[in-house]
Every structure is written in structure tokens, then in C-alpha cells.
C-alpha positions as CSV (number, residue, x, y, z in Angstrom):
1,X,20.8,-168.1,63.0
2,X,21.7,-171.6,61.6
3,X,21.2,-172.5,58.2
4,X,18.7,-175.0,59.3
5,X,16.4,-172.2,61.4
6,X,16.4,-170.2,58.2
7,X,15.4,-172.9,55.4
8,X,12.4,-173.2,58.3
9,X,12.0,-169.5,58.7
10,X,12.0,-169.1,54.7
11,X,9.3,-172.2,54.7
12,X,7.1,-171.2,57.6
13,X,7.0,-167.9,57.1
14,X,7.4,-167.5,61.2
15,X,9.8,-168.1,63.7
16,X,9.2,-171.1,65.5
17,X,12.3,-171.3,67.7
18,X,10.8,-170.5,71.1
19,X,7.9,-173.0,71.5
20,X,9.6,-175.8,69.3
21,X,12.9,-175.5,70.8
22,X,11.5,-175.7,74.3
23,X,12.2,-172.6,75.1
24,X,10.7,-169.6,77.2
25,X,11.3,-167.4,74.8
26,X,12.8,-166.4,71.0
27,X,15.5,-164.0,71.0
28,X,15.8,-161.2,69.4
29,X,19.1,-158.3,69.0
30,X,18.0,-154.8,68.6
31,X,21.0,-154.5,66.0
32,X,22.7,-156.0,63.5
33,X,26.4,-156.0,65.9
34,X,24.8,-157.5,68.6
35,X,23.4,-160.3,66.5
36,X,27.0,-160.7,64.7
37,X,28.1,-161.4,68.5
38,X,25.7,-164.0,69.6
39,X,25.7,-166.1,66.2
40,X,30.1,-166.2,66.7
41,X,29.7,-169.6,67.8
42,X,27.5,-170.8,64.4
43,X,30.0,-171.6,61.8
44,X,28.0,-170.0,58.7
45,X,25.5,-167.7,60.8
46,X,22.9,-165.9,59.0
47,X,21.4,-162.1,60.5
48,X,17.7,-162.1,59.6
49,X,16.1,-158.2,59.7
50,X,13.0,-157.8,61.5
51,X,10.6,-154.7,61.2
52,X,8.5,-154.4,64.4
53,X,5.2,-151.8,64.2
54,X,6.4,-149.6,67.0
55,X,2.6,-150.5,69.1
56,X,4.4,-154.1,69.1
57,X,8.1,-152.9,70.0
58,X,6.2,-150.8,73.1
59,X,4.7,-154.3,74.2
60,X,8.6,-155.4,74.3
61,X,11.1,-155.2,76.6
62,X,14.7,-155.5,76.2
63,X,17.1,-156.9,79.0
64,X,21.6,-157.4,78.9
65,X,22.7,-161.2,78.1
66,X,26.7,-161.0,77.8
67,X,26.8,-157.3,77.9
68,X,24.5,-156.8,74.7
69,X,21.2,-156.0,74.3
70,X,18.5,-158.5,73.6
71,X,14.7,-158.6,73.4
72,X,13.1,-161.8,74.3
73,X,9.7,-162.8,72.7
74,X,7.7,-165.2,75.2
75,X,6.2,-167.9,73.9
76,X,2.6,-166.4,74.5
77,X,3.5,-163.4,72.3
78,X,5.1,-165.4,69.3
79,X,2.0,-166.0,67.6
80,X,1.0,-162.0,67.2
81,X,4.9,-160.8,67.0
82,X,5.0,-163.2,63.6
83,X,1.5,-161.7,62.9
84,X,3.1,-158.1,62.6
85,X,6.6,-158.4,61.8
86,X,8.2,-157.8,58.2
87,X,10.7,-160.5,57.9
88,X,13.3,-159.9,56.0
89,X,15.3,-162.8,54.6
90,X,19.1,-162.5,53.3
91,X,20.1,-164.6,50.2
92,X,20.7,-168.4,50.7
């Protein structure tokens, strides 16, 4: 993610990106090469770790974008995914 989406992340305490962005949904890599591929075009990207209770990773499904795996939380499901995630911030 950008700088900018983190400070927010860091501030809020939840991802906002979906809903705020317009978008259908947030997305999400299941590991940490995938997300080093999808933030190549950010010029100082930054790989947040998520911890998701496994009763929320069943309600998720993942699909292919660009060959890699992704899991895409709708908009509908942001609120309880921010609910029961561990967020994990790297240094700033």
C-alpha cells in the first residue's frame, strides 16, 4: 500500500479503501510475494500483515488477478473483517 493508505490505516485503526475509494471491494494477497507483485507500481510500497480468525478466512474466497492469488473483501463485509483482524503495521 501507499504511504498515504498507511498513515490512514495507522490513524483509523481499519482499512477504509473499499467503500472510500469507490470501490466493490478491498484487496487482500494471501502472501507476502504476491503483495510485493501488486504494490511494483507504488514507488515506496508498504506490505501490511493481516491475521484473519480462520471462521472469517472460511467466509472468504480467493480468486486469480494477474496470475496471483487475491482475496477480495466486499464492501458489506469490511465492517466485521476490521472487527476481527490483527493488523499488523511495519515501521514508518
Amino acid at each position: 500500500m501507499s504511504r498515504l493508505e498507511l498513515l490512514d490505516l495507522a490513524r483509523m485503526r481499519t482499512f477504509r479503501g473499499g467503500g472510500r475509494l469507490g470501490l466493490e471491494a478491498k484487496l487482500f494477497t494471501p502472501d507476502g510475494e504476491d503483495a510485493l507483485f501488486f504494490s511494483s507500481t507504488l514507488t515506496n510500497p508498504y506490505i501490511v500483515e493481516v491475521d484473519v480468525p480462520d471462521e472469517l478466512a472460511a467466509k472468504l474466497g480467493s480468486q486469480r488477478l494477474d496470475g496471483r492469488a487475491v482475496v477480495a473483501i466486499d464492501r458489506e463485509l469490511l465492517a466485521e473483517f476490521n472487527a476481527s483482524v490483527t493488523i499488523r503495521l511495519p515501521e514508518v
